[in-house]
Every structure is written in structure tokens, then in C-alpha cells.
N, CA and C atoms as an extended XYZ file, in Angstrom:
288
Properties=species:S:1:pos:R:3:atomname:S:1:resname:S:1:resid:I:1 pbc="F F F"
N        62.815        5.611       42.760 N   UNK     1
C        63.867        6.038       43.664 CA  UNK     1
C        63.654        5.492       45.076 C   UNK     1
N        62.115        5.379       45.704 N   UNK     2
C        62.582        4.831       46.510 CA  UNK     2
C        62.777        3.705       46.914 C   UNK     2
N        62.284        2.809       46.074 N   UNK     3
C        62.682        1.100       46.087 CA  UNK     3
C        64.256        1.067       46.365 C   UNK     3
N        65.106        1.731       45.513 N   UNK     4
C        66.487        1.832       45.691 CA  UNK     4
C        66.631        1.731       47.030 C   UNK     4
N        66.293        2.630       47.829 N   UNK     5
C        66.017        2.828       49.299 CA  UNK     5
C        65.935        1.531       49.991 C   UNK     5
N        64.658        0.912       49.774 N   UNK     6
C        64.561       -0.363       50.720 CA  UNK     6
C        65.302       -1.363       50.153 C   UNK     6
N        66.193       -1.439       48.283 N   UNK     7
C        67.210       -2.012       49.003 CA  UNK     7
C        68.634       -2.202       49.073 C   UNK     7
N        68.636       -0.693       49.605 N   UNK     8
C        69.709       -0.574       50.446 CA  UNK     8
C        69.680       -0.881       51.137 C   UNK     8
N        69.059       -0.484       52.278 N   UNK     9
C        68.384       -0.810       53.593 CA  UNK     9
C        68.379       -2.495       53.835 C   UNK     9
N        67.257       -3.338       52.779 N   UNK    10
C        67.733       -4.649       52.931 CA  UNK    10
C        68.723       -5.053       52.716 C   UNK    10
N        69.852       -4.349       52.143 N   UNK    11
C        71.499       -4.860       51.976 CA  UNK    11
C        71.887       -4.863       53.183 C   UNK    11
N        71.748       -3.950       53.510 N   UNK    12
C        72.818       -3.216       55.059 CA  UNK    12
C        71.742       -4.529       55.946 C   UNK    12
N        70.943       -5.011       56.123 N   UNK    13
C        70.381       -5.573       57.181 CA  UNK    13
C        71.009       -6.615       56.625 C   UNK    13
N        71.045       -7.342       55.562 N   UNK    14
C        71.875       -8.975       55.187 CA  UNK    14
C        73.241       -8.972       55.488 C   UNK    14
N        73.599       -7.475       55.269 N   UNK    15
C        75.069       -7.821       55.489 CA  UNK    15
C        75.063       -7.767       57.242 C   UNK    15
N        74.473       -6.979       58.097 N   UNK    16
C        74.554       -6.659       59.307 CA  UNK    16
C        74.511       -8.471       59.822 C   UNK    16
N        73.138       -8.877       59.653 N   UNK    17
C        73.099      -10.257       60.046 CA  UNK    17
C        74.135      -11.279       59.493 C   UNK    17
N        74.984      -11.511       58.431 N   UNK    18
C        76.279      -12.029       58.305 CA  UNK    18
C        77.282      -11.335       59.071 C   UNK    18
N        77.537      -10.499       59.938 N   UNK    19
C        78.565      -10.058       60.628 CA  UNK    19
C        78.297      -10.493       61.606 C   UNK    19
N        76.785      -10.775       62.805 N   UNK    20
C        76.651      -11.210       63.451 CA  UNK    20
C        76.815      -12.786       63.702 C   UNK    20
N        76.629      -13.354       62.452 N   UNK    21
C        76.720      -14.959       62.557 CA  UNK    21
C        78.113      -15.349       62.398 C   UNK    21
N        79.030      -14.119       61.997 N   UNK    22
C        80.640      -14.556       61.356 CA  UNK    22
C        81.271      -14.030       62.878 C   UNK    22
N        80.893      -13.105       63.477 N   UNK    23
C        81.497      -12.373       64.395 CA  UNK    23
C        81.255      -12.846       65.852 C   UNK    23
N        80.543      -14.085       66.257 N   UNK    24
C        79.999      -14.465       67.684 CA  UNK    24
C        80.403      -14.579       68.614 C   UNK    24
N        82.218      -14.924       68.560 N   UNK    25
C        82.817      -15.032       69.303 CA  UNK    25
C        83.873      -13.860       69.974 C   UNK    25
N        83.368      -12.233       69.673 N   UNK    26
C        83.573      -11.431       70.501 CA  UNK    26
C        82.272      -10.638       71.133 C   UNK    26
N        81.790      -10.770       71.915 N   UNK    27
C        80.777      -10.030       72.525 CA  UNK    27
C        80.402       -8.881       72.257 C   UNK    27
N        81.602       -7.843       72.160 N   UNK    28
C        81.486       -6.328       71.576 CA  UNK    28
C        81.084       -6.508       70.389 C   UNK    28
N        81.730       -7.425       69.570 N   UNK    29
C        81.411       -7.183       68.104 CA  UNK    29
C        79.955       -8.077       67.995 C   UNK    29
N        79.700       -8.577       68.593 N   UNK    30
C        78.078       -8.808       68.576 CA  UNK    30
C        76.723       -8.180       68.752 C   UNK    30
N        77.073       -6.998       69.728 N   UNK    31
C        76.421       -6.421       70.302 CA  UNK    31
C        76.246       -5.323       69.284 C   UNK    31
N        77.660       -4.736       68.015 N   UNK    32
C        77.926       -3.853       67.799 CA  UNK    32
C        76.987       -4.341       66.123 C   UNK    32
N        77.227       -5.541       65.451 N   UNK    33
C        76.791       -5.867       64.620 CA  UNK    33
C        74.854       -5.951       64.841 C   UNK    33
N        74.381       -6.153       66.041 N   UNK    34
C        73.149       -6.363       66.009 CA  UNK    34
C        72.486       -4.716       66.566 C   UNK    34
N        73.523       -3.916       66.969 N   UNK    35
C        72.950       -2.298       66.759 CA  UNK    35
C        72.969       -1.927       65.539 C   UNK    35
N        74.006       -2.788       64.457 N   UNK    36
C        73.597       -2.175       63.063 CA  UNK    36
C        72.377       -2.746       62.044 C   UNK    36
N        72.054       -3.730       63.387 N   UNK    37
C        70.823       -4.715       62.375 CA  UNK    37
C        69.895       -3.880       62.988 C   UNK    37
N        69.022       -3.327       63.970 N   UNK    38
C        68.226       -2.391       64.546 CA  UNK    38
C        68.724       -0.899       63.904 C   UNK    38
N        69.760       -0.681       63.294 N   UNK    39
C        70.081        0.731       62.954 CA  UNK    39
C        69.080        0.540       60.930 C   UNK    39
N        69.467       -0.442       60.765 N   UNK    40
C        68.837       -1.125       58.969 CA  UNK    40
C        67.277       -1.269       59.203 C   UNK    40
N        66.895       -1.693       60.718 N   UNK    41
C        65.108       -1.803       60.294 CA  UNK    41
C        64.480       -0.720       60.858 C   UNK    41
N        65.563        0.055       61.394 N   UNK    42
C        64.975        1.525       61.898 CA  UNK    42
C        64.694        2.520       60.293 C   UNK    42
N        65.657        2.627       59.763 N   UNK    43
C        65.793        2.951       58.634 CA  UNK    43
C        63.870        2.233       57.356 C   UNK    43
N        64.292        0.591       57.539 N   UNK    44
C        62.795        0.672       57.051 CA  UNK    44
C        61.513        1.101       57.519 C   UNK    44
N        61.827        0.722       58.923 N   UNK    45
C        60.348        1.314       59.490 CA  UNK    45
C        60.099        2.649       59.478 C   UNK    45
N        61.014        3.382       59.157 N   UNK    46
C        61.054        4.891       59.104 CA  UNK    46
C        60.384        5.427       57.739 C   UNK    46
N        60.816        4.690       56.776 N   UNK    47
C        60.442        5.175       55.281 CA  UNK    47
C        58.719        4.331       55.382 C   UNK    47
N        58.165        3.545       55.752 N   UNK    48
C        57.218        3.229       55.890 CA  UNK    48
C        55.803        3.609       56.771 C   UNK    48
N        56.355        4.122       57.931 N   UNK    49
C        56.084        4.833       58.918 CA  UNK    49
C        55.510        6.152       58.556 C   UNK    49
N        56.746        6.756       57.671 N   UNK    50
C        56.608        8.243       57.540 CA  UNK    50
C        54.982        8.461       56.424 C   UNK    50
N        55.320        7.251       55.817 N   UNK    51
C        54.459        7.543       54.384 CA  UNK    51
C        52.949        7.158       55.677 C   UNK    51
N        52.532        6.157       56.087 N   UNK    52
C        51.014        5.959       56.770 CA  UNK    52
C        51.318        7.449       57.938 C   UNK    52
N        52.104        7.858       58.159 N   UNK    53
C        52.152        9.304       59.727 CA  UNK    53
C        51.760        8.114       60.872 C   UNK    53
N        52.214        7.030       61.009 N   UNK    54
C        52.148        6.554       62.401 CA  UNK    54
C        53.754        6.655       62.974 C   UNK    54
N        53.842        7.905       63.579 N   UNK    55
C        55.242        7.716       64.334 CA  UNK    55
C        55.548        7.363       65.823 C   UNK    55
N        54.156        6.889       65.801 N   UNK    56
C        53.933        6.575       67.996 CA  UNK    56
C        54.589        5.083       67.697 C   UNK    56
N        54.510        4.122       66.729 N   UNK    57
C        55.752        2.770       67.015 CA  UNK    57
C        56.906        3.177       66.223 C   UNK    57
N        57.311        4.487       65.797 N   UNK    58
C        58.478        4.134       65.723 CA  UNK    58
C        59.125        4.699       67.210 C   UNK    58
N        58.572        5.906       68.228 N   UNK    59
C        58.966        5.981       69.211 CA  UNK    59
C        59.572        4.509       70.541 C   UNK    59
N        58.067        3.814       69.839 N   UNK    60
C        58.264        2.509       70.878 CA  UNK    60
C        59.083        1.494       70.345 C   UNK    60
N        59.572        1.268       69.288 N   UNK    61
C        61.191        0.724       68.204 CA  UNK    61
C        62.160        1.469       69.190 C   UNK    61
N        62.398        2.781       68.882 N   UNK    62
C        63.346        3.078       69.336 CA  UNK    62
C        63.584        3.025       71.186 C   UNK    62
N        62.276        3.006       71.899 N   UNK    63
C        62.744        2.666       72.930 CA  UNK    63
C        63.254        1.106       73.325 C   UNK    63
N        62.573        0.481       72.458 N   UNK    64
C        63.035       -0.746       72.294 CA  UNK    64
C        64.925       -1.427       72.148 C   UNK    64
N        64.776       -0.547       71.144 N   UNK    65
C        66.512       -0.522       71.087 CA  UNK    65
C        67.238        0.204       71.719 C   UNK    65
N        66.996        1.407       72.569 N   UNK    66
C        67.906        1.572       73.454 CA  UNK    66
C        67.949        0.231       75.070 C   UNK    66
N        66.569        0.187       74.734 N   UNK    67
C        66.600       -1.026       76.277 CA  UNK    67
C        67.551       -2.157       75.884 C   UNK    67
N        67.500       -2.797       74.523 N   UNK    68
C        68.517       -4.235       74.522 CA  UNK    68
C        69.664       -3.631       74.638 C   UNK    68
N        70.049       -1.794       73.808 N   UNK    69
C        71.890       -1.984       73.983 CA  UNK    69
C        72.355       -1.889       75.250 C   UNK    69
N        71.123       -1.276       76.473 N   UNK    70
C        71.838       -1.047       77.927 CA  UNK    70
C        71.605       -2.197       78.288 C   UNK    70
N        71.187       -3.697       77.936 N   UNK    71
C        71.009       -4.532       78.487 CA  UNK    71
C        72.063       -5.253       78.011 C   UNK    71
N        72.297       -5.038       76.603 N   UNK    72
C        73.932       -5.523       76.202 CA  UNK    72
C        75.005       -5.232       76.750 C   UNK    72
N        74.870       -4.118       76.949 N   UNK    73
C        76.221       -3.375       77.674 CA  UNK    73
C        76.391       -3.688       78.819 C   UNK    73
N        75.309       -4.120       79.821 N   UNK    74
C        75.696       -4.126       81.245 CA  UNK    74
C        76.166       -5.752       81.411 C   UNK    74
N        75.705       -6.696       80.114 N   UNK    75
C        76.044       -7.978       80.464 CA  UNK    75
C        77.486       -8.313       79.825 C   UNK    75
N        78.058       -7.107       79.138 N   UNK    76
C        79.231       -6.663       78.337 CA  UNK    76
C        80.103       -6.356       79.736 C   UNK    76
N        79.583       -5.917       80.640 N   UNK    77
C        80.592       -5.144       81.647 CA  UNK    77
C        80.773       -5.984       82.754 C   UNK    77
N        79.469       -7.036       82.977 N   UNK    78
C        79.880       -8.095       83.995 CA  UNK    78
C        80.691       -9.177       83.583 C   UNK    78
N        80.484       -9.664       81.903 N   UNK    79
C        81.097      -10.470       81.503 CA  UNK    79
C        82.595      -10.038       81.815 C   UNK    79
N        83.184       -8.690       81.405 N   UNK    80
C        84.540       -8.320       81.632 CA  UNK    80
C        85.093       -8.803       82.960 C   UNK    80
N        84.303       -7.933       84.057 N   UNK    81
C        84.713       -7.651       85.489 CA  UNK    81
C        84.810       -9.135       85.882 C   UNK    81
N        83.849      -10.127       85.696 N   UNK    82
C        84.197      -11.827       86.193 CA  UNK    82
C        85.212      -12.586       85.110 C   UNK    82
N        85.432      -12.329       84.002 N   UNK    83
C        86.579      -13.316       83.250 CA  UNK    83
C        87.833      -12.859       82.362 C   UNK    83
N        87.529      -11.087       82.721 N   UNK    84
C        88.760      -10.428       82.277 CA  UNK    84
C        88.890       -9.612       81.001 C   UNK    84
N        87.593      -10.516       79.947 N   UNK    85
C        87.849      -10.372       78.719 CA  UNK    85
C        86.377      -10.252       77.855 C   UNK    85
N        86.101      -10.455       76.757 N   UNK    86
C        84.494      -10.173       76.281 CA  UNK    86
C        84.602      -11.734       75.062 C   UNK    86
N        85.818      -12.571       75.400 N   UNK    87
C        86.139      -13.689       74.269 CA  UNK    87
C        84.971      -14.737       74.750 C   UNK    87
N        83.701      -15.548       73.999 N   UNK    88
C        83.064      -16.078       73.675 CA  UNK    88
C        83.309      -17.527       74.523 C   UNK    88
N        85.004      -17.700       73.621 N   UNK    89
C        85.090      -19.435       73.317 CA  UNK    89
C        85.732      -19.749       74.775 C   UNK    89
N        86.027      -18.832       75.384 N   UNK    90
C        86.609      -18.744       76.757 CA  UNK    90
C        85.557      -19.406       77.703 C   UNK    90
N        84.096      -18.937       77.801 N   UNK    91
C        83.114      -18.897       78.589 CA  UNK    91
C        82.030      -20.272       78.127 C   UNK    91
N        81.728      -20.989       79.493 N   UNK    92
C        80.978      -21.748       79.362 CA  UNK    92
C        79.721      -21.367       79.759 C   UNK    92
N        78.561      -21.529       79.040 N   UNK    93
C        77.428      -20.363       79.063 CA  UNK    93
C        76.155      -21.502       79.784 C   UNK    93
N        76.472      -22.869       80.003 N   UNK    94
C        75.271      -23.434       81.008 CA  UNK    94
C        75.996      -23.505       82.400 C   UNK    94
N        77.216      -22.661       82.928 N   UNK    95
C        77.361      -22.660       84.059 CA  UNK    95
C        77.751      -21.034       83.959 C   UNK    95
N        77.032      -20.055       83.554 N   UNK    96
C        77.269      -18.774       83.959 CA  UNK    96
C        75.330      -18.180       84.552 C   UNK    96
């Protein structure tokens, strides 16, 4: 039963990372696809974690992933406020 588990878990992370490589050219949906790829290895490190009782890195995982989404988000909110929009193909990224 719990192999089933990890792979689910490795499903949801293959599919997460094909949404990110299909989805690049909206920012939100990038940001939103790679919180579900950190939401899939939270999930493994959790079932792995739990079984050795080391839960001091999954604390430091999860601070981990809240630091990239506020770091996503705030480059989500400047991108808006300077070009209007969160569209990819719009933005030239060696002169930003």
C-alpha cells in the first residue's frame, strides 16, 4: 500500500513538471505549476521523513518553499506593475 503512495506522488510530480514546461508562457501559471511540483516532493519527503522521525528538514523544505513562492510573487507583481500583464512572449528577459 504504500508504494501505491510514492507512485502517486511520482505521478503528480511528472505531471506537475509537464505543466510547467507546456505552461511557460504565463508567469502565474508557472509559478502555480512549480508550487504543485514542491506540493508532490513535500508529499515524498513526508512519507520518508516520517518513517526515519527526522522532521527538522522537512521544517527547512517547507521554509524553503514558502521563500521561492514570496519570491515568485513579488517578481509576479513587478512584472505586472512595469508591462501591464504576466504574458512571457511579451517580455524580453536580457534587457529586464
Amino acid at each position: 500500500m504504500i508504494f501505491l503512495n510514492y507512485y502517486i506522488y511520482l505521478y503528480m510530480f511528472i505531471i506537475s513538471m509537464f505543466m510547467f514546461s507546456y505552461l511557460y508562457y504565463q508567469l502565474l501559471l508557472s509559478l502555480m505549476s512549480l508550487e504543485f511540483v514542491m506540493l508532490s516532493l513535500l508529499m515524498i519527503l513526508m512519507m520518508n521523513l516520517f518513517i526515519n522521525q527526522n522532521l527538522l528538514l522537512l521544517l527547512y523544505y517547507l521554509v524553503f518553499v514558502v521563500c521561492e513562492s514570496v519570491l515568485g510573487l513579488t517578481l509576479l507583481i513587478l512584472m505586472i506593475r512595469s508591462y501591464g500583464n504576466n504574458n512571457m512572449n511579451l517580455m524580453n528577459l536580457m534587457m529586464w
